[in-house]
C-alpha positions in Angstrom: 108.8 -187.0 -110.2 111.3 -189.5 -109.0 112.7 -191.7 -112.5 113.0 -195.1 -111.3 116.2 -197.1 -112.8 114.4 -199.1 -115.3 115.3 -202.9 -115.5 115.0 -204.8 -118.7 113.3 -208.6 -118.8 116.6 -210.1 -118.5 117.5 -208.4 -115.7 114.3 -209.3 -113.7 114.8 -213.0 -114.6 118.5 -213.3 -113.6 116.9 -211.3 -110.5 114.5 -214.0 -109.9 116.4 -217.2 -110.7 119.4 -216.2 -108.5 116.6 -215.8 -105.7 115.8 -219.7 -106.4 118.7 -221.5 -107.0 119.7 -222.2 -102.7 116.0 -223.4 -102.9 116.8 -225.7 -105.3 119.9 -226.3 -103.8 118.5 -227.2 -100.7 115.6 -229.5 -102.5 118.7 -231.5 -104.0 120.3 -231.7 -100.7 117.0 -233.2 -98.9 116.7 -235.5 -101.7 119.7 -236.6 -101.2 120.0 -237.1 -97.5 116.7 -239.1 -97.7 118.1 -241.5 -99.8 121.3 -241.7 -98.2 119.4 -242.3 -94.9 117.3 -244.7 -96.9 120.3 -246.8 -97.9 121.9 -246.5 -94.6 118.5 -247.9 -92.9 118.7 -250.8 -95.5 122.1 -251.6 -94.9 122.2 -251.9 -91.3 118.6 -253.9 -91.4 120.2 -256.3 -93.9 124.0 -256.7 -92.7 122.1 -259.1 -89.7 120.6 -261.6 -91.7 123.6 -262.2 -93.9 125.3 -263.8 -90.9 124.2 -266.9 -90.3 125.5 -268.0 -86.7 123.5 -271.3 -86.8 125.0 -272.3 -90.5 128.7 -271.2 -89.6 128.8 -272.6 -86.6 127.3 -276.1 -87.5 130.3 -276.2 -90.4 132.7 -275.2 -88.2 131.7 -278.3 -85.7 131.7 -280.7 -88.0 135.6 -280.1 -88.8 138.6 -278.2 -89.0 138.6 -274.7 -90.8 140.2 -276.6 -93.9 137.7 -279.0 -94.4 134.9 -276.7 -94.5 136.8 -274.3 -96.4 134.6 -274.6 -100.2 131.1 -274.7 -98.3 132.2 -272.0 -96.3 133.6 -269.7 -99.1 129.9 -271.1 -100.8 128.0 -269.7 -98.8 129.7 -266.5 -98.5 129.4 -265.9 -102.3 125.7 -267.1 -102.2 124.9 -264.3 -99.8 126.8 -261.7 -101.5 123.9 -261.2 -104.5 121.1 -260.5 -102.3 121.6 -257.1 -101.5 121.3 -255.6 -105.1 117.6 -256.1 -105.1 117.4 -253.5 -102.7 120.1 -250.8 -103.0 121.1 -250.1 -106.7 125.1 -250.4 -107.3 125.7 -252.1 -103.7 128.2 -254.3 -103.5 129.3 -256.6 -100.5 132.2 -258.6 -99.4 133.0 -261.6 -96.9 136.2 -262.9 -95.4 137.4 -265.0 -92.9 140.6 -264.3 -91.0 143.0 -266.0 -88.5 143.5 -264.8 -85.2 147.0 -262.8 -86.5 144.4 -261.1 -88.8 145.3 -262.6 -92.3 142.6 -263.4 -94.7 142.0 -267.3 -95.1 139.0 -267.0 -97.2 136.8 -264.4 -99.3 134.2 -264.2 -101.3 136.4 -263.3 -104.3 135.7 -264.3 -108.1 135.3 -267.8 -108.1 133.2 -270.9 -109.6 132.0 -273.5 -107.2 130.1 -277.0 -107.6 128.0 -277.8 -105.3 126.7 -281.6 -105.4 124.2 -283.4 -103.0 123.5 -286.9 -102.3 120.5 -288.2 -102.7 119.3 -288.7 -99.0 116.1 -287.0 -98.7 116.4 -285.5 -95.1 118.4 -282.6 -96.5 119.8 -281.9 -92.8 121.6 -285.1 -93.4 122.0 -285.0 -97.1 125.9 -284.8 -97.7 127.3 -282.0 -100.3 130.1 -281.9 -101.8 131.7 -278.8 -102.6 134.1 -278.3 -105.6 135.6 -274.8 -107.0 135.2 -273.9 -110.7 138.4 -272.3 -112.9 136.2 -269.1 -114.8 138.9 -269.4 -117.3 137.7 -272.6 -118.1 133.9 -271.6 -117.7 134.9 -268.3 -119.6 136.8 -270.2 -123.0 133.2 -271.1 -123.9 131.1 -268.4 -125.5 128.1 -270.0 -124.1 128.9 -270.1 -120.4 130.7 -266.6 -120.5 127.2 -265.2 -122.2 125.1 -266.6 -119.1 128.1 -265.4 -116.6 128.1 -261.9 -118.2 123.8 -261.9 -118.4 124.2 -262.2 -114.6 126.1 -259.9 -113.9 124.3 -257.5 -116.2 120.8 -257.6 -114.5 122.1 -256.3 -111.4 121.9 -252.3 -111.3 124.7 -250.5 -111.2 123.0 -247.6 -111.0 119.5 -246.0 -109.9 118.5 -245.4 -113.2 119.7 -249.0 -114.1 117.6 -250.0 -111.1 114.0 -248.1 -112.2 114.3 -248.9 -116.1 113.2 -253.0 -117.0 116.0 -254.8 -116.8 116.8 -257.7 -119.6 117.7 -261.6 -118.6 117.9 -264.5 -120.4 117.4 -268.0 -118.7 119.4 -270.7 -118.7 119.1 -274.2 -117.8 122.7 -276.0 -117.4 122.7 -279.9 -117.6 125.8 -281.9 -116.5 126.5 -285.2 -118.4 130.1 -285.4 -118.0 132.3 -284.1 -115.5 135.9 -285.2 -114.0 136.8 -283.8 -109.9 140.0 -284.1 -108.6 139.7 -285.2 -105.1 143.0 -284.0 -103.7 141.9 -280.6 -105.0 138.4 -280.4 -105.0 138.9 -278.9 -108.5 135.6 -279.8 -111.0 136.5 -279.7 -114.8 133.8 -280.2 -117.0 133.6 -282.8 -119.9 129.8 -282.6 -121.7 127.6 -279.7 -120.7 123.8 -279.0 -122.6 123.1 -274.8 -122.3 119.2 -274.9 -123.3 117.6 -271.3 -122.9 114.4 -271.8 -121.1 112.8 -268.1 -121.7 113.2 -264.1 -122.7 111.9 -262.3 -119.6 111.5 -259.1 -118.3 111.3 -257.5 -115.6 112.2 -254.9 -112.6 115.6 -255.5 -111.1 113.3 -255.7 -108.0 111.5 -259.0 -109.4 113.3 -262.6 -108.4 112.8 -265.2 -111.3 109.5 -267.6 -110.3 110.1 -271.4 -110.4 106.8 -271.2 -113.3 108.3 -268.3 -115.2 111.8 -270.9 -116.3 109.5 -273.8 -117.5 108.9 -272.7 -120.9 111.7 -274.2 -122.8 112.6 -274.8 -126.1 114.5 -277.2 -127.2 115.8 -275.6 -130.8 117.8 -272.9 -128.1 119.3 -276.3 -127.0 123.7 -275.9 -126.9 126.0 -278.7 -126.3 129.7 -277.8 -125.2 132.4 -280.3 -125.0 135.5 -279.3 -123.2 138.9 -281.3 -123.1 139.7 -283.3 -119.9 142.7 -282.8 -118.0 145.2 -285.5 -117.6 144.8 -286.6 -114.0 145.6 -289.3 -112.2 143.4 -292.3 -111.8 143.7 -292.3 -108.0 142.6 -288.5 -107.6 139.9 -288.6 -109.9 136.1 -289.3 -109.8 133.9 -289.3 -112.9 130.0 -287.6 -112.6 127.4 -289.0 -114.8 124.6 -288.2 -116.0 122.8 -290.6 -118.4 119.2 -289.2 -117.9 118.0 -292.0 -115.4 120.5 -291.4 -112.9 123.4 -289.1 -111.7 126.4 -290.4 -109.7 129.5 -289.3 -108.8 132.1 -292.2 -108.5 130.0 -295.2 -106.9 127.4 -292.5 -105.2 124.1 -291.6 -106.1 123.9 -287.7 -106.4 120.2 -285.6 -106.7 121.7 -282.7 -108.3 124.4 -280.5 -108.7 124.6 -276.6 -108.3 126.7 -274.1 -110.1 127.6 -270.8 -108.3 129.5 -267.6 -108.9 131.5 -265.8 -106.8 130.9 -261.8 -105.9 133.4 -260.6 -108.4 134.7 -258.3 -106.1 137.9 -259.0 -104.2 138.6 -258.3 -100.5 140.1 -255.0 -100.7 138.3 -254.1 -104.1 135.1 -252.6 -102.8 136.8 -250.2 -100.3 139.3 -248.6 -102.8 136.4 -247.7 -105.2 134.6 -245.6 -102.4 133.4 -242.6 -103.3 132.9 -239.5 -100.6 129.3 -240.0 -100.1 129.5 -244.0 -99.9 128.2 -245.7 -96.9 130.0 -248.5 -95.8 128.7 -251.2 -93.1 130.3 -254.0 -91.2 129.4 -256.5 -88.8 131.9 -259.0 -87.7 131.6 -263.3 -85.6 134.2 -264.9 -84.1 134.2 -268.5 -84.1 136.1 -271.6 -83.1 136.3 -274.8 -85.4 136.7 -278.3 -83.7 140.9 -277.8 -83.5 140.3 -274.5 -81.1 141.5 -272.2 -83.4 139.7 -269.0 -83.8 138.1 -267.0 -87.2 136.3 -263.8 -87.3 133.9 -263.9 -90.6 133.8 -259.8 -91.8 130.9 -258.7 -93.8 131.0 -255.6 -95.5 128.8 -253.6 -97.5 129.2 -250.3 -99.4 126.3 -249.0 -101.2 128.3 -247.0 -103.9 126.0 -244.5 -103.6 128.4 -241.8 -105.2 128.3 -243.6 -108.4 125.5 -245.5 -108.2 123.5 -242.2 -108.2 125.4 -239.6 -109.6 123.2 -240.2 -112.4 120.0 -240.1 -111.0 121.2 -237.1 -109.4 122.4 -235.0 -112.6 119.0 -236.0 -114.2 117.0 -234.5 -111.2 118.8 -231.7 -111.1 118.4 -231.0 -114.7 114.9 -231.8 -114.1 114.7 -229.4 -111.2 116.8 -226.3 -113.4 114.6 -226.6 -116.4 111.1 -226.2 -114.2 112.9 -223.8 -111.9 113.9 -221.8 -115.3 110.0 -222.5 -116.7 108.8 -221.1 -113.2 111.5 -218.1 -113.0 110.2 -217.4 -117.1 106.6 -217.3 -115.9 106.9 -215.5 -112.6 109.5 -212.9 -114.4 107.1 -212.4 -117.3 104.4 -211.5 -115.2 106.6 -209.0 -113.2 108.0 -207.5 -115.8 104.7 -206.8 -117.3 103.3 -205.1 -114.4 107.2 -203.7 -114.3 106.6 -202.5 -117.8 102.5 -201.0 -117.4 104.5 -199.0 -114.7 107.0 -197.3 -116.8 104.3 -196.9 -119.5 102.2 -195.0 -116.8 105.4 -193.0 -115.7 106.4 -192.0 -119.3 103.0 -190.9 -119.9 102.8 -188.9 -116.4 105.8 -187.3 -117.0 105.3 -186.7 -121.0 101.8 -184.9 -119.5 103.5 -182.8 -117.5 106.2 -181.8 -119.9 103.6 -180.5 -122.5 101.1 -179.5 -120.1 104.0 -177.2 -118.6 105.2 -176.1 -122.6 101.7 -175.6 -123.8 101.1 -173.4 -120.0 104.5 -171.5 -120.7 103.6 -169.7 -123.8 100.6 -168.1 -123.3 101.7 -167.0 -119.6 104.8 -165.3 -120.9 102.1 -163.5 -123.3 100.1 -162.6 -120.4 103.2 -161.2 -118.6 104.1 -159.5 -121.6 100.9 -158.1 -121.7 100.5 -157.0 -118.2 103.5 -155.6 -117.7 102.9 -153.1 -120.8 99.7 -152.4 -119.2 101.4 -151.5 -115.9 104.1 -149.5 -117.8 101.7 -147.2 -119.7 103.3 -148.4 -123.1 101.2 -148.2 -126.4 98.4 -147.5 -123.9 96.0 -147.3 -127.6 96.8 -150.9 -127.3 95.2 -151.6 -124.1 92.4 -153.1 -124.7 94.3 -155.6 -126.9 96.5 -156.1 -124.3 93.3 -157.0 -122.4 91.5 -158.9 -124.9 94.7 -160.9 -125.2 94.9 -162.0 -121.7 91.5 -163.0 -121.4 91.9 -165.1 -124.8 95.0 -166.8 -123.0 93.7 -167.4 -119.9 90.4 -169.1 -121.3 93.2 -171.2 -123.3 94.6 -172.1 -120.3 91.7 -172.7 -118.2 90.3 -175.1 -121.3 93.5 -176.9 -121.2 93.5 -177.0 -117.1 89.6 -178.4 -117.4 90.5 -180.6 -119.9 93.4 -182.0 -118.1 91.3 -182.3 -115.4 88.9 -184.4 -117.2 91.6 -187.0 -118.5 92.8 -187.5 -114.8 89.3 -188.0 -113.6 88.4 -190.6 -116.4 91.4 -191.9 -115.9 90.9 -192.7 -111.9 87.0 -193.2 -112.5 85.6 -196.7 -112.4 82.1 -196.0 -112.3 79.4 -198.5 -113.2 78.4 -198.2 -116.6 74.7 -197.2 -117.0 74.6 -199.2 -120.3 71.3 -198.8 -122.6 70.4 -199.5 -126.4 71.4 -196.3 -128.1 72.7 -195.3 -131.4 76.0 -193.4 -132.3 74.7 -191.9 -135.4 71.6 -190.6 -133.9 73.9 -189.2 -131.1 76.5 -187.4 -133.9 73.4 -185.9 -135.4 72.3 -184.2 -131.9 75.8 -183.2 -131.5 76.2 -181.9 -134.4 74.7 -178.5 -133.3 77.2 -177.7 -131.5 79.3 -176.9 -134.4 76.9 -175.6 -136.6 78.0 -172.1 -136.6 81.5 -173.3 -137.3 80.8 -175.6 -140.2 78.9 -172.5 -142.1 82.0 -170.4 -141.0 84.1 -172.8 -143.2 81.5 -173.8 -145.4 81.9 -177.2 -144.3 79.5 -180.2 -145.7 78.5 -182.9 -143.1 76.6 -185.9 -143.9 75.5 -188.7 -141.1 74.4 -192.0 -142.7 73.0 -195.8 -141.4 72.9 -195.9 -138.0 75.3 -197.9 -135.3 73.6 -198.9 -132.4 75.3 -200.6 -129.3 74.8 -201.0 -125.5 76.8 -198.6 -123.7 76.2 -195.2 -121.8 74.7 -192.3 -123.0 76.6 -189.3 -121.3 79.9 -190.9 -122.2 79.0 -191.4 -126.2 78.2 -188.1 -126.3 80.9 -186.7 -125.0 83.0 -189.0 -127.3 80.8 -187.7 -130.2 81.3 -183.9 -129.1 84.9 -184.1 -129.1 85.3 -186.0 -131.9 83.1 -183.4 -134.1 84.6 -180.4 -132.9 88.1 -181.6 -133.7 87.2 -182.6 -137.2 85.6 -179.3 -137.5 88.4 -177.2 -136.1 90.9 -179.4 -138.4 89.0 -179.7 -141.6 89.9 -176.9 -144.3 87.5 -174.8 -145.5 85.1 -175.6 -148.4 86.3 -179.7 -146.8 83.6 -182.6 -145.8 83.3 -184.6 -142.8 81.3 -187.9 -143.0 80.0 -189.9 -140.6 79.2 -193.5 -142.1 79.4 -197.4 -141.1 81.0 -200.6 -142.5 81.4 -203.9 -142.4 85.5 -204.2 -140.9 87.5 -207.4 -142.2 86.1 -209.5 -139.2 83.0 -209.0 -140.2 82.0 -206.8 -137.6 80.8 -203.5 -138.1 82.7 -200.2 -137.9 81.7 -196.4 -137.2 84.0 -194.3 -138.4 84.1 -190.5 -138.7 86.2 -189.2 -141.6 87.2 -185.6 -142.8 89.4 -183.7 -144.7 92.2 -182.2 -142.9 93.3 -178.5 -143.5 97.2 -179.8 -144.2 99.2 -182.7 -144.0 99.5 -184.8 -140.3 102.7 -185.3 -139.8 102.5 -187.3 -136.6 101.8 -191.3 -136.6 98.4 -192.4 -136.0 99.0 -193.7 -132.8 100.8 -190.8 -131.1 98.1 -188.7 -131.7 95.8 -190.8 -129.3 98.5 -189.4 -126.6 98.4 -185.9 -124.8 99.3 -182.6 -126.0 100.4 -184.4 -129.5 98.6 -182.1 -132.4 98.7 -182.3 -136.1 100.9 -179.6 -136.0 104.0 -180.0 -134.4 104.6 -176.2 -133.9 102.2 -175.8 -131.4 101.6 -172.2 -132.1 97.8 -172.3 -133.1 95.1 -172.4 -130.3 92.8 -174.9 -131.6 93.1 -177.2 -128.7 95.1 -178.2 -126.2 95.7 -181.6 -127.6 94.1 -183.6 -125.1 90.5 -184.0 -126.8 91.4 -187.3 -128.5 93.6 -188.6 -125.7 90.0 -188.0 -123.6 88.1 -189.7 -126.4 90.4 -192.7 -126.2 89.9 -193.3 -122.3 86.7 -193.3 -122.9 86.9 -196.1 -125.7 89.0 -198.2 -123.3 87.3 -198.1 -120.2 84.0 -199.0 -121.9 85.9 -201.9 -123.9 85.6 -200.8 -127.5 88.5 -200.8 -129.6 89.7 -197.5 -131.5 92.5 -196.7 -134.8 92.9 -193.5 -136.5 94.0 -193.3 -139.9 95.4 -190.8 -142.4 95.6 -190.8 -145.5 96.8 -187.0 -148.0 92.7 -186.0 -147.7 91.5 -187.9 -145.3 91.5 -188.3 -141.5 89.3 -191.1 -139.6 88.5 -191.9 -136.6 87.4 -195.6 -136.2 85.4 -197.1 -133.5 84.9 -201.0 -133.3 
């Protein structure tokens, strides 16, 4: 019989998860290149509509590059915080350049004002842009709060981007403000913060007109800031005094306050990671003078960082249910694994003491037979004789009974079950060994009865070999009983009991197995082991459940 190198349940799992890690290798890589290709599709979809041909080329008619300068760079940083609703982490970029390819303009940190006047066609409504110094906005703890809340909403990450995202709202009310007109630099005098609301939301969501009018005036912050000493001829005062807002001598409708991109020109580019997408579209124009700009946009979805994240979570995700799966699948291999080498132990541990339990009584035989052919001691030949024939029934009882086990082994008959009772069945039996138990002067006693479905010719062959190896094991003058009880489940027992001839010095268990005797010597010819190992195929192809125990004077056999 070929021995199989055995592997241990370690050995099949490391077998089996090294088998799936390319799979989940190439799940991560799928997921991956879909959202890369996602992002990429998003990108060049959105990069379009961020150019506005009709609203850069109407500035750049209405004047020189320099005077349209602050609405330009306005509407460059206005575009710029878009994209983040769509991609998590993106991050975008505009710039203007000259025709020798120096940047003019950019979309860089900065703080603009943006003032209309209070003409209500708002194609001819005039605005007025200003730029904002963040160090100014940033030395009040109020304004650098609702700065810093912006910036906060917007996802860096994909994880940022699925989990609610926290803002506060703000409403910002002018009362005071000083502009330099040779500068178009705003500084602030009087400015009331009043928190309008606690939201939140998905970084998807845009803030509703409805959701920011729920204010509450006891969140109400007023900042005063020092003015700087300008001169009277550059400087315009704005106003508001609740009835009406002006600028200098002008009527104003409102005034805007925007941030920047917070990413300089050259910023977003260095920080690229190796799987970042970037995507640029570039306009050239011509202002009034004839000189000519190309506007750059760029965007780079940071997808590196922005879902590294995501990325180790998935994957850690994907490992633990790939290890789960590899447990399960490995577990239920290694069992089948395991039932294998069970059944190849016990093949071969049948062979092995079929082949010692064959060996002795054949080298008698020889023995024998060759003193018969020599003519030696012939007064002994009818011993010689007698002693054959007593080894070769041995034999042939062991070769039957082997026989047997094999068959019930292979068998899977359907069980002719019927209403029978196991006492009633020992008592038939027990003729059978009659002639032995007055032999040994051996008392049996069958009491209650133990009836169950099951089939008849298989009971009572249970029953036969059960009863002759308590009779050929007990000692002489001994008892064996046959009697019922209620086990510790409640459920009733048969047991057969009896008082063996001298100590059993096997475990319980291992005499259920083939060839195994009470007595390890093997030199009696009792049996050839294999009665209870016959007994216990029985039990377990017919679902009953079997334990033998010993105690010093007293063997039993327990069938539940």
């Amino acid at each position: 019989m070929i021995k199989h190198k055995r592997k241990n349940f370690f050995q099949v799992f490391i077998s089996k998860f090294l088998i799936s890690i390319p799979i989940i290798a190439v799940l991560l890589i799928i997921a991956i290149s879909f959202l890369h290709y996602n992002s990429n599709s998003v990108m060049n979809s959105h990069i379009g509509s961020l150019l506005d041909d009709e609203y850069i080329s109407r500035s750049l008619s209405e004047g020189p590059m320099s005077e349209q300068m602050g609405l330009l760079q306005l509407k460059l940083s206005i575009k710029d915080a878009t994209l983040n609703y769509k991609i998590p982490g993106a991050k975008s970029f505009a710039y203007f350049t000259d025709a020798d390819g120096n940047t003019i303009i950019d979309s860089s940190a900065r703080g603009y004002l943006l003032i209309s006047s209070t003409n209500e066609n708002s194609d001819e409504r005039e605005r007025n842009v200003y730029t904002l110094n963040l160090d100014l906005v940033d030395s009040s703890d109020e304004l650098k709060k609702i700065r810093q809340n912006d910036m906060d909403f917007y996802a860096d990450s994909a994880l940022e981007y699925l989990s609610p995202q926290k803002k506060n709202s703000y409403k910002i009310t002018m009362k005071k403000g000083v502009i330099d007109t040779e500068t178009n630099e705003f500084y602030p005098e009087n400015i009331i913060v009043e928190q309008d609301s606690y939201i939140t939301m998905l970084a998807s969501e845009m803030l509703t007109e409805e959701s920011l009018d729920t204010g509450d005036n006891s969140n109400m912050v007023t900042i005063e800031f020092d003015s700087p000493d300008l001169s009277s001829q550059a400087v315009e005062h704005y106003t508001d005094d609740g009835v009406s807002k002006k600028l200098g001598d002008k009527d104003v409708s409102s005034f805007l306050i925007y941030v920047g991109s917070y990413y300089k020109t050259d910023e977003v580019l260095k920080t690229s990671g190796p799987l970042d997408s970037i995507v640029q579209s570039s306009r050239e124009y011509t202002d009034t003078n004839g000189d000519k700009y190309v506007l750059h946009y760029i965007i780079n979805d940071n997808f590196t960082k922005s879902y590294a994240s995501l990325f180790v979570v998935i994957g850690i995700i994907f490992l633990l249910v790939d290890v789960v799966g590899c447990l399960m699948i490995s577990s239920f291999n290694y069992n089948k694994l395991k039932s294998f080498y069970i059944n190849e132990d016990y093949r071969t541990a049948l062979m092995n003491s079929m082949a010692h339990d064959l060996k002795t009584p054949l080298t008698a035989m020889a023995g024998y037979a060759e003193n018969l052919k020599e003519n030696v001691q012939t007064d002994k030949r009818e011993h010689y004789a007698d002693a054959i024939l007593e080894n070769t029934e041995y034999m042939n009882n062991i070769i039957n009974d082997i026989l047997r086990l094999i068959k019930l082994e292979d068998e899977h008959r359907e069980n002719k079950n019927e209403l029978i009772d196991f006492c009633e069945i020992a008592k038939s039996q027990a003729k059978h060994i009659e002639p032995m138990l007055k032999e040994k002067d051996i008392s049996l006693s069958i009491e209650d009865s133990y009836t169950k479905k099951a089939d008849k010719a298989y009971i009572e062959r249970i029953m036969d070999n059960l009863l002759c190896n308590a009779a050929k094991y007990t000692k002489e003058g001994g008892k064996i009983r046959i009697y019922t009880k209620q086990g510790r489940a409640g459920k009733k027992e048969f047991i057969i009991e009896n008082t063996p001839c001298e100590p059993v010095d096997v475990k319980p268990d291992k005499l259920w197995e083939p060839f195994i005797k009470g007595d390890p010597s093997r030199s009696e010819k009792k049996g050839s082991g294999l009665g209870l190992s016959i007994t216990k195929n029985i039990l377990d192809n017919f679902g009953y459940k079997s334990e033998i125990k010993i105690n010093k004077d007293c063997f039993s056999v327990i069938i539940k």
